[in-house]
C-alpha positions as CSV (number, residue, x, y, z in Angstrom):
1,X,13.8,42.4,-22.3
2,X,12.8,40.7,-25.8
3,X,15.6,37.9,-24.8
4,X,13.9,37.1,-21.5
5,X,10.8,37.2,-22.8
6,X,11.5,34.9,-25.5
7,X,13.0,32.2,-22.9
8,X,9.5,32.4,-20.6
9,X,8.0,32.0,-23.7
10,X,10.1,29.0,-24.6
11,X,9.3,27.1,-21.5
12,X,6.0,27.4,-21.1
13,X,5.9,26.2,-24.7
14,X,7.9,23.0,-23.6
15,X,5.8,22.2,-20.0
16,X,2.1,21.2,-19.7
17,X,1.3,23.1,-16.6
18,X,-2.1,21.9,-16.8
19,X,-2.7,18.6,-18.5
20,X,-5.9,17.7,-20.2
21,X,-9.0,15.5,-18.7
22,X,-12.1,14.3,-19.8
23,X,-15.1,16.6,-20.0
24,X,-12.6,19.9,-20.2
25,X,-10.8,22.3,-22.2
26,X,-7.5,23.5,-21.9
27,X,-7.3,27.1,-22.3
28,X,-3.9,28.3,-21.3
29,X,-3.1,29.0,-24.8
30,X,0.3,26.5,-25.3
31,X,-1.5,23.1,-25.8
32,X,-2.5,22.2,-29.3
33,X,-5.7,20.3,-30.0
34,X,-5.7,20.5,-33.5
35,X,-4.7,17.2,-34.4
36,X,-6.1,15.1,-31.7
37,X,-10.0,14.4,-31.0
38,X,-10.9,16.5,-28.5
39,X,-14.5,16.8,-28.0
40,X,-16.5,19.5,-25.4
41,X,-19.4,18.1,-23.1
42,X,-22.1,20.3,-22.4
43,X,-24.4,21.0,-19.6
44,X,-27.8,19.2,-19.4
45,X,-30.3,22.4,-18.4
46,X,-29.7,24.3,-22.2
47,X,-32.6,24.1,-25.0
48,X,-29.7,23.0,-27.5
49,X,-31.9,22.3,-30.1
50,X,-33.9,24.9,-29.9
51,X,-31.1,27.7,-29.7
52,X,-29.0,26.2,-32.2
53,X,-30.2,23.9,-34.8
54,X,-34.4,25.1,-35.2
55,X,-34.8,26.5,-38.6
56,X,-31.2,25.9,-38.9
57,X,-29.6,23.3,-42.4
58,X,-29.3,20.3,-39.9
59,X,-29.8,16.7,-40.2
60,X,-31.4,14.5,-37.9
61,X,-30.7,10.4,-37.9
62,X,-32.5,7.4,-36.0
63,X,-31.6,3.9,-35.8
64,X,-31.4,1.0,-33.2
65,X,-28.3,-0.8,-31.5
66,X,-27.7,-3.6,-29.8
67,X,-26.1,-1.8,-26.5
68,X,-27.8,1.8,-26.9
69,X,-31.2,0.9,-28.1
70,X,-33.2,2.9,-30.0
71,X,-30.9,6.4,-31.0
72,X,-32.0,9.5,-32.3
73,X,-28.9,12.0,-33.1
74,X,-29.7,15.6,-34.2
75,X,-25.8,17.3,-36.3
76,X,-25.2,20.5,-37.3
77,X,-22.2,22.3,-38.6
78,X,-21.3,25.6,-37.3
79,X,-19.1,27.6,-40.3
80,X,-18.3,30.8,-38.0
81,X,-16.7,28.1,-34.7
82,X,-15.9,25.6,-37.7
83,X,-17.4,23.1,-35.3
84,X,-20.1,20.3,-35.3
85,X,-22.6,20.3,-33.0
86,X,-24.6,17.1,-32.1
87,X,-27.2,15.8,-29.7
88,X,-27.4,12.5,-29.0
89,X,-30.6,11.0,-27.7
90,X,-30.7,7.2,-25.9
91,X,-33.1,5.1,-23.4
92,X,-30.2,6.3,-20.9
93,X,-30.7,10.2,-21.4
94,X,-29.4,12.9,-24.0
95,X,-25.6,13.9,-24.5
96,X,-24.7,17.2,-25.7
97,X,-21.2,17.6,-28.3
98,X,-18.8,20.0,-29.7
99,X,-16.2,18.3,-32.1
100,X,-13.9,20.7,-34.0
101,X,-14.1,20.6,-37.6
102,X,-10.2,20.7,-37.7
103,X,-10.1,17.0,-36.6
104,X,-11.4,16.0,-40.0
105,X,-9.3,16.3,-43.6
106,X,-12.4,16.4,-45.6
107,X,-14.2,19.6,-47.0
108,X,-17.2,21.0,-44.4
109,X,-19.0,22.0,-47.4
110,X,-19.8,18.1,-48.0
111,X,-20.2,17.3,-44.2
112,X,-23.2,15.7,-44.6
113,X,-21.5,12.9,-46.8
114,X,-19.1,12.2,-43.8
115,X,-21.9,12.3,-41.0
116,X,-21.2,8.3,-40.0
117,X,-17.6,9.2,-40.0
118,X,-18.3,12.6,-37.6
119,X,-20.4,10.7,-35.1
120,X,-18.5,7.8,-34.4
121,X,-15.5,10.4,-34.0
122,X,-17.9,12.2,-31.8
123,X,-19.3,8.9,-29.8
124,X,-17.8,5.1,-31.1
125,X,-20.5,4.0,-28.9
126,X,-22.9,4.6,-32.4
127,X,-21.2,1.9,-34.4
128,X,-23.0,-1.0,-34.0
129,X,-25.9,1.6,-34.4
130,X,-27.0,1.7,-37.9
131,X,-28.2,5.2,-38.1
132,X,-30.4,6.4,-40.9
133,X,-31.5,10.0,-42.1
134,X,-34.9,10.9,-41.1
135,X,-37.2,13.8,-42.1
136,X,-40.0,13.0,-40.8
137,X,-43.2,15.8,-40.7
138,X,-43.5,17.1,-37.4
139,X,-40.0,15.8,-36.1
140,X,-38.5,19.5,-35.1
141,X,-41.9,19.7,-33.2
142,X,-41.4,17.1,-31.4
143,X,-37.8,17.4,-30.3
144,X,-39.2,21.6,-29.1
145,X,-41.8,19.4,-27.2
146,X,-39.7,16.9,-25.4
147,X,-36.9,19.7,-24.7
148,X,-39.7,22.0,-23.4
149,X,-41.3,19.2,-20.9
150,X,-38.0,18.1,-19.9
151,X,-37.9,19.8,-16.3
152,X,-34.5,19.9,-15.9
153,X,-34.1,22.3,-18.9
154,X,-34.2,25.9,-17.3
155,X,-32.0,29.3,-18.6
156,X,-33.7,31.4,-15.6
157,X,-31.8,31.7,-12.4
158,X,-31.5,34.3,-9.6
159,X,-29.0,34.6,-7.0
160,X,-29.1,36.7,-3.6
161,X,-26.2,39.2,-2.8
162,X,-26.1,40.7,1.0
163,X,-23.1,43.0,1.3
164,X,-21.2,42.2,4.8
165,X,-19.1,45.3,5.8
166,X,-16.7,45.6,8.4
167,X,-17.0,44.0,11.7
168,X,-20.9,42.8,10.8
169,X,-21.9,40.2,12.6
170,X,-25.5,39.9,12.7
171,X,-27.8,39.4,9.9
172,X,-29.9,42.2,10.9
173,X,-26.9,44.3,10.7
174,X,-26.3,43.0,6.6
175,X,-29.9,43.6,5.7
176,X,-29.3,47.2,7.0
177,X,-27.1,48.1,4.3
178,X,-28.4,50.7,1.9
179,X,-25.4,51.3,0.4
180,X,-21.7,49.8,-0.2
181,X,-18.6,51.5,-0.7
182,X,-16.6,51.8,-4.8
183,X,-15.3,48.2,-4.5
184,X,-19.0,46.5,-4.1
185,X,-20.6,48.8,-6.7
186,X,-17.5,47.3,-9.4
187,X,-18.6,44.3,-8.4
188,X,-22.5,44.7,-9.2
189,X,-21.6,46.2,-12.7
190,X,-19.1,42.7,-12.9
191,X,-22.3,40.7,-12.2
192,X,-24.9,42.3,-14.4
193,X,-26.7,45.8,-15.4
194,X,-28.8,47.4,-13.2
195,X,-31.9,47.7,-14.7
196,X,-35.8,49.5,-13.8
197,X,-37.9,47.2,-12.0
198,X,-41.2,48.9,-13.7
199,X,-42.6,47.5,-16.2
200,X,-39.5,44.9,-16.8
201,X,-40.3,41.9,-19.4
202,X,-37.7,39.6,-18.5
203,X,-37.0,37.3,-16.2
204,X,-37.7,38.4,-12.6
205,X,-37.0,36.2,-10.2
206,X,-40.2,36.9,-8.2
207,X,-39.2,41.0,-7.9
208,X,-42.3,43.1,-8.5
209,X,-42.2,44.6,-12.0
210,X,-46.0,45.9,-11.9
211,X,-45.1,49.6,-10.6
212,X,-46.0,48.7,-6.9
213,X,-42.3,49.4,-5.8
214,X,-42.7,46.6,-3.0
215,X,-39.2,45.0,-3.8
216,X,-37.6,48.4,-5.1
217,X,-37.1,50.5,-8.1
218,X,-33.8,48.4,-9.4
219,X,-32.1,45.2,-9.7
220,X,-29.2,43.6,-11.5
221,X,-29.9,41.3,-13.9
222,X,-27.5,39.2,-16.9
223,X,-28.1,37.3,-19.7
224,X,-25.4,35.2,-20.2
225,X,-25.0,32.5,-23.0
226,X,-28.8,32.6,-23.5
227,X,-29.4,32.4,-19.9
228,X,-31.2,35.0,-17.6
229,X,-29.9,35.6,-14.4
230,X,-32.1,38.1,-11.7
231,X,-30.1,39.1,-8.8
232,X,-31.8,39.9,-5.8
233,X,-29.5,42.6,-4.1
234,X,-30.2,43.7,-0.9
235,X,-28.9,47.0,-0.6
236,X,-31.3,47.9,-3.6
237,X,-34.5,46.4,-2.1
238,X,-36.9,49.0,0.1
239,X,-36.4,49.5,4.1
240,X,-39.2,48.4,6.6
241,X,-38.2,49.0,10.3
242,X,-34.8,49.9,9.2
243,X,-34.0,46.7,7.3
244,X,-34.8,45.2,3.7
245,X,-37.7,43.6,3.0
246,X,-37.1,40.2,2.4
């Protein structure tokens, strides 16, 4: 059995199944990144700088270039991902960055002395940029501010789940549910934790939370990677004419 498993191992160590592409990360476990650039783009709607570089040993740069304009870059290193993390601000929007530290030789201890070095591995876009620390009073403030007023920044979300059983066909019929069978409650608990409705402080979703029991007693609710996420489930909200309230 060890022999055989050795040889699957072998070939799957020799063949790409999956083969790498911009704005993704391979995560079969047989391709090695740690020598090449490989750099992670995030999602637009996250408070980066709030969540990870407020109050945090981070420096922040501005300068103007010929293509880009004016610039504003926020960097951080991360010792526990041995990461850098930047935010890269320009007339044209802002782009979020991971860049594994492992794609530099020098010591992270002296990162800062290599910042020019990190962000033109991170974007070569910055070098005609001539980028220069700045810490300026007031400048976290006003990164909070734009992030905050930026409307397509949001970490609340909520989702509707109607169980459909067997030969259902109407709606009427899926809104009449009260209860599913062991397979659908597995896969409430896979989505979140059901939680008290009463007196609930987070995110909501629009379900009453004041005690008046007008969209039931529970609901399922997540918070994943800083983001929380209210489902509205319909076999948990109260009957009216035998069917949920909607």
């Amino acid at each position: 059995l060890q022999e055989v498993i050795e040889k699957v191992n072998d070939i799957f160590m020799s063949i790409n199944l999956v083969f790498k592409a911009l704005g993704f990360r391979i995560e079969s476990g047989t391709t090695n990144h740690s020598k090449e650039f490989w750099v992670d783009f995030m999602p637009e709607n996250t408070k980066w700088y709030k969540d990870f570089f407020l109050g945090k040993d981070h420096c922040n740069y501005m300068g103007v270039g010929e293509v880009l304009g004016p610039v504003i870059v926020s960097l951080i290193y991360e010792p526990e991902e041995n990461q850098f993390r930047a935010i890269i601000r320009t007339k044209n929007g802002n782009r979020k960055h991971l860049c594994p530290a492992s794609s530099f030789s020098f010591d992270c201890a002296d990162w800062k002395q290599y910042s020019n070095d990190i962000l033109l591995h991170i974007d070569p876009q910055l070098k005609d940029v001539e980028l220069n620390l700045c810490d300026r009073s007031g400048l976290q403030n006003g990164f909070m501010e734009f992030e905050n007023k930026d409307m397509r920044v949001t970490n609340k979300f909520k989702f509707g789940i109607v169980l459909c059983k067997k030969d259902q066909c109407r709606e009427e019929d899926m809104f009449s549910n009260t209860s599913g069978d062991q397979d659908y409650e597995e896969f409430l608990k896979l989505l979140g934790a059901k939680v008290e409705l009463n007196n609930f402080a987070r995110f909501a979703g629009g379900l009453d939370c004041r005690g008046g029991n007008t969209t039931g007693e529970h609901s399922i609710f997540a918070d994943w990677e800083n983001n929380e996420i209210m489902f509205h489930v319909s076999t948990l909200l109260p009957q009216s004419d035998g069917q949920q309230v909607s």
